[in-house]
Wavefront OBJ file of the C-alpha trace (Angstrom):
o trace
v 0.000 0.000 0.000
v 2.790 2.384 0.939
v 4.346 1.490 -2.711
v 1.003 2.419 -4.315
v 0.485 5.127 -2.329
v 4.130 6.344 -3.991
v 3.204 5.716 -6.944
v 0.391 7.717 -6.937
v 2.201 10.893 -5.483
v 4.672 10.108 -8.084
v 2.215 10.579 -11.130
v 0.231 13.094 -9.424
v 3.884 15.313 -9.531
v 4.150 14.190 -13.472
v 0.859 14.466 -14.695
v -0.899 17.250 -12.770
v 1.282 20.345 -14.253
v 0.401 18.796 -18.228
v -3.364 17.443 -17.573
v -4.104 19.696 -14.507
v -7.385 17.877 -12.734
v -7.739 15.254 -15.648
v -3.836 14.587 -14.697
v -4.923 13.838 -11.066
v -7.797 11.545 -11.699
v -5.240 9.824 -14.015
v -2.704 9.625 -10.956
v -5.868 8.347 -8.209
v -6.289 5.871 -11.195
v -2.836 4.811 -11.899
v -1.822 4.220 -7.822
v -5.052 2.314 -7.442
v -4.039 0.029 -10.556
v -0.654 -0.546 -9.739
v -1.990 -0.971 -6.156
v -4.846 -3.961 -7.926
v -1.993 -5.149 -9.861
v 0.395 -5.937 -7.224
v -1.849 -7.745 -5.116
v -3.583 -10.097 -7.688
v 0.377 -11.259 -8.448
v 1.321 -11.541 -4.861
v -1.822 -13.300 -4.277
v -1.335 -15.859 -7.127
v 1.554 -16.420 -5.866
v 1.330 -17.134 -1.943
v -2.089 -17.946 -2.238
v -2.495 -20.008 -5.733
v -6.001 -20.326 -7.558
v -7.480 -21.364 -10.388
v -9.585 -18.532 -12.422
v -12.213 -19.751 -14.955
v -9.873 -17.113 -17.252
v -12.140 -17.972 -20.669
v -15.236 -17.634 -18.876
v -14.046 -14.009 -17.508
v -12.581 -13.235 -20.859
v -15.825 -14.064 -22.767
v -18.066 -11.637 -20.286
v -15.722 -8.779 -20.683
v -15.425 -9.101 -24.486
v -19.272 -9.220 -24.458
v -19.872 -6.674 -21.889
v -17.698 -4.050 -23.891
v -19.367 -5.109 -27.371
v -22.781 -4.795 -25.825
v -21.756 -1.471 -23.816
v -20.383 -0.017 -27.360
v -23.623 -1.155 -29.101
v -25.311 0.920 -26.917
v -23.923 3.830 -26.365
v -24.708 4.046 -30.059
v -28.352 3.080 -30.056
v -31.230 5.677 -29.067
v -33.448 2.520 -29.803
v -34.699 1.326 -26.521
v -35.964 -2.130 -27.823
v -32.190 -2.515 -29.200
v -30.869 -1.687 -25.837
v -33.192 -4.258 -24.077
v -32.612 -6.462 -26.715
v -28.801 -5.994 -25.922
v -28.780 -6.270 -22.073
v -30.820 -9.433 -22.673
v -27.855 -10.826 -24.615
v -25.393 -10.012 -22.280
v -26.926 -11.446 -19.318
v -28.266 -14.552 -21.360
v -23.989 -14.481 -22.214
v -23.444 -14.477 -18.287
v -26.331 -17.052 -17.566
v -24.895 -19.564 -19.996
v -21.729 -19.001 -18.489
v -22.480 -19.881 -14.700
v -26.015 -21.599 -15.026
v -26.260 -20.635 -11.206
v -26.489 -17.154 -11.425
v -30.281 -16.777 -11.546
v -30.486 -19.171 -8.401
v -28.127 -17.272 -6.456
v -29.935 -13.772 -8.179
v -33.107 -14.855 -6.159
v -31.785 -16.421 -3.418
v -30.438 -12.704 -2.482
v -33.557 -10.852 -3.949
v -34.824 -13.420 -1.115
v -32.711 -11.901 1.516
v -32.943 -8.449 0.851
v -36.593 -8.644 0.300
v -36.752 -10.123 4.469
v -33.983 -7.743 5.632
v -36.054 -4.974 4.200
v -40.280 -5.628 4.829
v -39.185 -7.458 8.228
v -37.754 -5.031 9.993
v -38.634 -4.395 13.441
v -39.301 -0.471 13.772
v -38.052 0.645 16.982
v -39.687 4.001 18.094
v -37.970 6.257 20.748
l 1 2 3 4 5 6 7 8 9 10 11 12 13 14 15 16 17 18 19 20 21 22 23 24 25 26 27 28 29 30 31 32 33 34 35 36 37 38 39 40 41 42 43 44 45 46 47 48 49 50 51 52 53 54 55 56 57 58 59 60 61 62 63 64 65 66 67 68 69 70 71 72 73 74 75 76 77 78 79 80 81 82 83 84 85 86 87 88 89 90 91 92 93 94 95 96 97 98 99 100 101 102 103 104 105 106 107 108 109 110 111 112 113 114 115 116 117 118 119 120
């Protein structure tokens, strides 16, 4: 953390007199990645495990072709049409994700409508 956190003082000294605010948001952005970075490879390293890496590749890949499709759509039944692909993308992916969707729609639904209201 103390490595990211030079890192990001570092590009905040660099970039802020060119880009100005742009330049820090660019720095925030840059410590914070080198800081995500870092700890994925020191992670797979002391603590090995194995990432479905074709199953995160595909959802990305679709998530930025449907984001890109759009962003240059007005259509709303295109756009519907769209987030309906990704997520049917996602669902044939992990066949569990609508199960664990409504087991948690489930649990938020209870935490929320059974709440005791205390009055004081």
């Amino acid at each position: 953390m103390v490595l990211s956190a030079a890192v990001c003082i570092l590009l905040n000294a660099l970039l802020i007199p060119r880009f100005h605010s742009t330049g820090a948001a660019l720095a925030i952005a840059g410590g914070y990645g080198f800081y995500l970075c870092t700890t994925f490879f020191l992670s797979r390293h002391y603590y090995p495990i194995g990432y479905p890496w074709k199953n995160i590749v595909i959802t990305i890949i679709t998530a930025a072709g449907c984001w890109c499709a759009i962003s240059n759509f007005d259509n709303i039944i295109v756009r519907v049409l769209l987030v309906g692909i990704f997520a049917g993308v996602c669902v044939s992916l992990d066949p569990k994700i609508p199960t664990s969707l409504l087991s948690m729609t489930h649990n938020l639904q209870g935490k929320i409508f059974n709440r005791k209201v205390v009055v004081t």
